[in-house]
N, C-alpha and C positions, 0 to 999 in steps of 0.2 A: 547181509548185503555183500556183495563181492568186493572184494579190493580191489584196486585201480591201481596195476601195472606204472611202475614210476619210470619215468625216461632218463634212456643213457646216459645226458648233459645234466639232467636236475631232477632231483626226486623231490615228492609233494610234499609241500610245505603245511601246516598245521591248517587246517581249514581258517577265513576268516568270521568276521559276524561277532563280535565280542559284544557285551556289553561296554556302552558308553561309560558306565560309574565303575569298571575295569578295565579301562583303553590299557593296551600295552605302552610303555615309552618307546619313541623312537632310538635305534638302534645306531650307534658311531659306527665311523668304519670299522672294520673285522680287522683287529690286530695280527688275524693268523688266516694262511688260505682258507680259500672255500672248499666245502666239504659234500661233493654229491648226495652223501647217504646222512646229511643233516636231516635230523628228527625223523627220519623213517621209521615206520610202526613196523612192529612184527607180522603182520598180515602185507603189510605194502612189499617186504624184504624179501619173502615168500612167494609172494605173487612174481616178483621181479625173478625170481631161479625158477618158479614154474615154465615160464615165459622163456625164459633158454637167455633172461638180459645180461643175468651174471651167475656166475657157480657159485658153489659154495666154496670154493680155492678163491678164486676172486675176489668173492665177500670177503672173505677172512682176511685175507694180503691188504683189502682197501683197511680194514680196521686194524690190522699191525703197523701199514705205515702211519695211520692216523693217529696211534699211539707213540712211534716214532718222534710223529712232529709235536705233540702236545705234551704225553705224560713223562718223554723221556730227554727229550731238550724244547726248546721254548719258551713255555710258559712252565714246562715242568714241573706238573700238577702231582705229580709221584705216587699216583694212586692204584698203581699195577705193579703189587708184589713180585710176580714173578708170571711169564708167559710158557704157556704149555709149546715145550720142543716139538710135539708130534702134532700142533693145531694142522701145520696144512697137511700131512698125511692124512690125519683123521679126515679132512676134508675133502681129499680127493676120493676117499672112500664113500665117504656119504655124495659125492657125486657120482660116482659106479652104480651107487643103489638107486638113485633115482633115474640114471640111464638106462639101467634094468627094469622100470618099472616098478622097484620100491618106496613109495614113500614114507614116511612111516609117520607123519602127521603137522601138524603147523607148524612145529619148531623146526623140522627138519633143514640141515644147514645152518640152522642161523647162530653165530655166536654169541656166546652169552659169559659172563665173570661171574665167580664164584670168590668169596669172602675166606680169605685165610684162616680160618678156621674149621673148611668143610673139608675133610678128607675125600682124598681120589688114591685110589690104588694105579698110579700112574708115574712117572717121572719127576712130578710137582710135587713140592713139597707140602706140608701141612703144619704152619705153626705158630697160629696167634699171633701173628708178628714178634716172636722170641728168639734171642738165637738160642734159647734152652733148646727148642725142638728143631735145630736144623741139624743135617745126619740123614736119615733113610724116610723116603717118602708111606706113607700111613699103607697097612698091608692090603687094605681093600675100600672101595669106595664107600662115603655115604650113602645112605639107605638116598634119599635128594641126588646125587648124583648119578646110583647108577639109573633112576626114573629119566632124568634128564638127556641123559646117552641114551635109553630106550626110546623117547621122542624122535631122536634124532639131532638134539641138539649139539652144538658144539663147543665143548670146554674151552675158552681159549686162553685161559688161565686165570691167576689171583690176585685178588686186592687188597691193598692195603688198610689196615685199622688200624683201631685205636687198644694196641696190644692188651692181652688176656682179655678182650670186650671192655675194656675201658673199668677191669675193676681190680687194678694194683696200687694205685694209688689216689688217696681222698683229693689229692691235689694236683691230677694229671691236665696233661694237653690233647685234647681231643684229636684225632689221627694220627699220633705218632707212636709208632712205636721200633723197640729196636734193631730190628731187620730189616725192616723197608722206609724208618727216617717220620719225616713231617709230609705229610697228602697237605694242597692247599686246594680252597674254594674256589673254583672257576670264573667265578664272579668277580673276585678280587683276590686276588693273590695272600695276600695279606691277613684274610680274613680265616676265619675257623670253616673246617668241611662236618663239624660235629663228631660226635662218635656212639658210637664205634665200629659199623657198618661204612667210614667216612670214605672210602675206596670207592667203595660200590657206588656212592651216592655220587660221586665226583665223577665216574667213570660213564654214568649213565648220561647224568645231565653233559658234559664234554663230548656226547658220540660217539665215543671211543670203545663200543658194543651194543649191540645190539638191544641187551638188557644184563641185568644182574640180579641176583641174589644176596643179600642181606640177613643177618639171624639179628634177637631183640631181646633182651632179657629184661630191660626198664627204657622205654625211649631210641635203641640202636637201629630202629629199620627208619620211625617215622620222624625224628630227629634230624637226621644227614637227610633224609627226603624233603624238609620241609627247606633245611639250611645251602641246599643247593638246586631246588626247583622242582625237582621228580614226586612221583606217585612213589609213597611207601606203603605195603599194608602188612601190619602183623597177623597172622593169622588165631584162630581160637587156638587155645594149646591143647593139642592131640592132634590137631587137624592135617601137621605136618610134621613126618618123621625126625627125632634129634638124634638118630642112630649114626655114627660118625661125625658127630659134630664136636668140635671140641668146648667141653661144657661150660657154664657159670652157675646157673639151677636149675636142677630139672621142675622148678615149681613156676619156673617164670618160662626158660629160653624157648623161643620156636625161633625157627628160617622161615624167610619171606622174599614176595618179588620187590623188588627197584624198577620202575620203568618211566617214560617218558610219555605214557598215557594210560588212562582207567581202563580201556580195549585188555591191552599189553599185560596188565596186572590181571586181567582175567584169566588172559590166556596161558600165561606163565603158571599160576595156579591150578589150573587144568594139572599139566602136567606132574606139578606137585605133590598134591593132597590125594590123601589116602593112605592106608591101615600097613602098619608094617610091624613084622611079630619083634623086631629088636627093640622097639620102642612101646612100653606097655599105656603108654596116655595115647597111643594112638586106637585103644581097642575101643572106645566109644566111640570114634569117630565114624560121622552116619553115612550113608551111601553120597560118594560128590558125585553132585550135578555138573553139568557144562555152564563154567561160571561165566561165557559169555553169551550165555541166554538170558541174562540176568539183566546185560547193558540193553537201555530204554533212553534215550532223549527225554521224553516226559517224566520219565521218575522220580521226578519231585512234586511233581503234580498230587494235592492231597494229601501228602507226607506230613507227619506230623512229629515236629525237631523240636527237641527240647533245645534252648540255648545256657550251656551251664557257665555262668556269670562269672563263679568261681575261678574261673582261670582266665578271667580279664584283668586288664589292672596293670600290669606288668611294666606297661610300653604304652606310651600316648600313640607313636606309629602305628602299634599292631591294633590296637584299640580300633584308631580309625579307616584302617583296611578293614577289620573284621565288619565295623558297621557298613561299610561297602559290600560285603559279601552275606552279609544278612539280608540286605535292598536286595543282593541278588537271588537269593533266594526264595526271597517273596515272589519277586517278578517272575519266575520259575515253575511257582505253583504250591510250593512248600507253606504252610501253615507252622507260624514260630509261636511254641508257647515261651515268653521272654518276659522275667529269668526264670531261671529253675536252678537250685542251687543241688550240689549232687553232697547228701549226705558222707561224712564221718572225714573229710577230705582231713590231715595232720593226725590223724589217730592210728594210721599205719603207718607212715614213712619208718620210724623208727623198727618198727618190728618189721616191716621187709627189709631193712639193711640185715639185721641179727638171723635173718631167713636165710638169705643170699651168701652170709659170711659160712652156715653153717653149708649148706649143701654146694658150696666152690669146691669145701675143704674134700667133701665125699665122691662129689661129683670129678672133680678132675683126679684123683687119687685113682677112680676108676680107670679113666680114660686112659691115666700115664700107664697105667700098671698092661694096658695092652698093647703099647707102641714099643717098639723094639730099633735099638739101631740109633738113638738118639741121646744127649747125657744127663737126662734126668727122670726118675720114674716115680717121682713124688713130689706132693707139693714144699714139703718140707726142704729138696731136693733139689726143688726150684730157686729157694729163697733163700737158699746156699749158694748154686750159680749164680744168681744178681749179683750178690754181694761179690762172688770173684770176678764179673766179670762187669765190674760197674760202672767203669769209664766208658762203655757201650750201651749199658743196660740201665745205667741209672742217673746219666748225666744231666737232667735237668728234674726229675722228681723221682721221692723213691718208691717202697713198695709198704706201705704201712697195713692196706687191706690185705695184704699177704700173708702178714705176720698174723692181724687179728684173725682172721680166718684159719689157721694155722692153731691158732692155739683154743679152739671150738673142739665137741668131742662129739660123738656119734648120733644119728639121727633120732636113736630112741631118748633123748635126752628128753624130759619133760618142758623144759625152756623153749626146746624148740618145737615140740611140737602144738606146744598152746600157742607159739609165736604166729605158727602156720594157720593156724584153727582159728584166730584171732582177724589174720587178713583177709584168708576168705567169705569171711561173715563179713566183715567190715566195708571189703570191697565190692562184694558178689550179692547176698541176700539181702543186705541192709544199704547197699552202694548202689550200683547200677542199676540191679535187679527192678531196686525200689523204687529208685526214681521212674522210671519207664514205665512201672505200674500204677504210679499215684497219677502220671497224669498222661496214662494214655499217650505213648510217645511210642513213635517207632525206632528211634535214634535220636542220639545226643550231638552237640556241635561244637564247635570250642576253636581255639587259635591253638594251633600244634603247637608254634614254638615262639621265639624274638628272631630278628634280621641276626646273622653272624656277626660276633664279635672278635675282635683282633687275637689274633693267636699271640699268646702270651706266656712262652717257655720259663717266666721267670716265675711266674705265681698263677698258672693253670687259667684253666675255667673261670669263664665270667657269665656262669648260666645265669639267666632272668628270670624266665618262665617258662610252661608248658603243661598239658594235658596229658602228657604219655603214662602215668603212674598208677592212677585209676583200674583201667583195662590191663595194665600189665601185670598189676600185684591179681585181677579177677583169674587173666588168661583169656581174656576176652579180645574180638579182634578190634581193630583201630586200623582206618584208614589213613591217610592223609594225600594232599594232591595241590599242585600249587592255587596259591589263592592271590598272585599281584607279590609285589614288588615295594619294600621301602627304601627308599634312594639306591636302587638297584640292586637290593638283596633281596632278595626272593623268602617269603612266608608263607606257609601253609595252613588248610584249613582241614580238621579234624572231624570223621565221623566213626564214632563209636555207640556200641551198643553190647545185645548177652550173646552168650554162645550161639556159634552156628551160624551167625548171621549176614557172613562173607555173600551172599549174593544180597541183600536188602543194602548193604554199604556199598557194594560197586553199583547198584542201579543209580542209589542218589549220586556217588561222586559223579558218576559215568554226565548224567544228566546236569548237575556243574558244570562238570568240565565242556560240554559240548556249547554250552550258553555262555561261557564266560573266554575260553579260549586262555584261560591267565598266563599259562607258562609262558616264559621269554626265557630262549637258548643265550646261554653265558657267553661276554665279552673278551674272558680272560685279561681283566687288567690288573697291574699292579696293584694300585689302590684306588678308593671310590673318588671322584673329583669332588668332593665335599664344599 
């Protein structure tokens, strides 16, 4: 279908036609200007610089000043690490190219955030949110990066997380870390943006780009997606390069899109996935299709969704959204086998912690030992730095995972690798695998997460529940995409399933999302009127 050219004064708004048992709430006035390029898809943004409406100099200058007003005073959502110096340069380039008659494919122009953690061989820095690695920007781009420049995309810089992915401390605070501070939720100031993708997720649902990128080791892409409105999807691990990324395990992490519709999350993957020799779990990775040949309106029609029980319970709220979006489902055309409980669920948590602890300590050891120009080239090295430099680095929690990880030894350890050999049976051939086979299911469905809870520096996290652990300990993808709204925080609804299966999950969410319309763009308030 073509896209529809958005106008000078106001670009297209989300289609309407929602379901009635998902009415949006009505919206207060806008505490902050109006915003031309609110909720513009990545084909609408496109269409609009085919059409000569704006450049891609343009584009980028509306979404710096939008970050101006939003992430830099305001409501001062502090979800942008650091912006690329050469954004408009790069931009008037890639408008030359298309003066010329280059274009070089969907993305081209349009700005996009990448997650402080993915190395650019550019001016930008790269560094988990630590001031361990601030000093000399990383010597060459991510394998994801330089794909994304080859689109034509445009880096317009980085987001803030939930420092080292959110696994320094057992008792941290989701988005902060110590380079770039506290990111808050858009929705209410007040609340958590999740972590540790919490940048990206914040950055996307506030408009403030075009789209982003997020990485996942347990929960980091679909978590901020669910806890601030966006489409998150992890992808199968191999299916996207972790070559330049800065690691947590190579048995869980991949990079993933952030985006503001199921379309989006296609498209962005297009450009993504695919086989890269620095990264060896990328070499199964099977021919990618065009994963927006995959979105259908009908796509739920005949589908046949397991509803895993298991991860109900949590939350009376999210309870009774999700029964809301199971009606909606049905109404859709989806066939619910309900319940279905997904085998061995509490027989891994612990050995994927003991997984995770061992391959940080190998995994980043690697990475440090290639980065040059920065003050620390070990993780041991790291956990020296904190300690000096702790009134910045450790003033509201410390770094406990650090240490335990730290004192872990090499991967040929028998510990760990029955640990390893233990999750994947557990969560893959006896887990997911099994379930989907016993009862003829094309995918699973679950409640991604609870509504945001109060940030709370003094005593961390106040997780409830979620889905993400499953598919993350297999490597398996996970969708999520907003599902409604509890007293104005936004919840998500999860579709996972085995490998490879990134176009069967964007057909259903696609086909959700178009029948339900759920998302609602953030208010930016202080606190919820409760």
């Amino acid at each position: 279908m073509k896209p529809t050219p958005l106008s000078r004064r106001g670009f297209l708004s989300l289609a309407g036609g929602a379901l009635a048992l998902l009415a949006r709430p009505s919206r207060s006035e806008d505490p902050v200007p109006a915003f031309a390029l609110e909720e513009a898809t990545l084909s609408q943004l496109q269409a609009t610089l085919r059409s000569g409406q704006l450049s891609a100099e343009s584009l980028a200058q509306a979404y710096l000043e939008r970050i101006e007003r939003l992430d830099r005073s305001g409501p001062a959502l502090n979800s942008i690490i650091e912006l690329n110096p050469e954004a408009l340069e790069l931009a008037r380039a890639l408008d030359q190219e298309r003066r010329a008659g280059k274009v070089r494919g969907p993305l081209h122009g349009l700005p996009l955030l990448l997650k402080d953690n993915i190395d650019t061989g550019d001016r930008m820095l790269t560094t988990a949110g630590s001031l361990a690695l601030v000093g000399a920007p990383a010597a060459q781009d991510a394998a994801i990066a330089t794909r994304l420049r080859r689109a034509g995309a445009l880096l317009l810089g980085k987001t803030n997380l939930s420092e080292w992915a959110n696994f320094r401390s057992s008792r941290s605070s989701s988005g902060w870390s110590g380079r770039g501070g506290l990111t808050r939720n858009p929705y209410a100031l007040d609340r958590n943006p999740c972590g540790s993708s919490s940048g990206s997720g914040v950055a996307v649902s506030a408009n403030l780009c075009a789209a982003a990128i997020g990485t996942e080791t347990d929960g980091s892409i679909v978590g901020p997606a669910s806890f601030n409105g966006v489409v998150g999807l992890k992808p199968t691990l191999g299916l996207v390069s972790r070559s330049g990324i800065i690691p947590l395990s190579h048995s869980q992490d991949t990079a993933g899109p952030m985006t503001r519709s199921v379309a989006d999350a296609a498209l962005l993957l297009n450009a993504l996935a695919g086989p890269d020799p620095r990264d060896p779990a990328t070499a199964a990775c099977p021919p990618v299709p065009d994963y927006t040949k995959a979105l259908d309106r009908a796509g739920l029609k005949g589908a046949r969704l397991g509803v895993v029980r298991n991860f109900f319970g949590f939350s009376e709220g999210v309870d009774r959204r999700m029964e809301e979006c199971l009606a909606a489902l049905r109404h859709l055309g989806a066939e619910l086998v309900d319940p279905v409980e997904l085998p061995n669920l509490g027989k891994y948590e612990d050995t994927e912690l003991e997984v995770l602890l061992w391959d940080f300590k190998a995994d980043l050891n690697g990475y440090l030992s290639g980065r040059s120009g920065v003050p620390v080239s070990s993780l041991a090295e790291l956990i020296t730095f904190n300690e000096s430099h702790a009134e910045r680095e450790l003033p509201y929690f410390g770094q406990d995972l650090l240490l335990k990880a730290q004192a872990k030894g090499d991967l040929s350890n028998p510990e760990y690798l029955n640990a390893q050999e233990l999750n994947h049976r557990l969560s893959r051939t006896e887990g997911i695998d099994a379930l989907l086979a016993t009862h003829h299911l094309d995918a699973l469905v679950a409640p991604t997460a609870g509504p945001a809870w109060l940030t709370d520096l003094v005593n961390g996290d106040h997780y409830g529940g979620g889905c993400s652990t499953p598919a993350a300990v297999a490597g398996y993808p996970h969708l999520t995409l907003p599902a409604g709204a509890i007293r104005g925080l936004p919840v998500g609804l999860s579709f996972f399933a085995g490998a490879w299966s990134e176009p069967l999950l964007l057909k259903l969410a696609y086909a959700f999302e178009q029948g339900t319309q759920a998302r609602q763009p953030p208010q930016f308030l202080p606190t919820l009127p409760l």
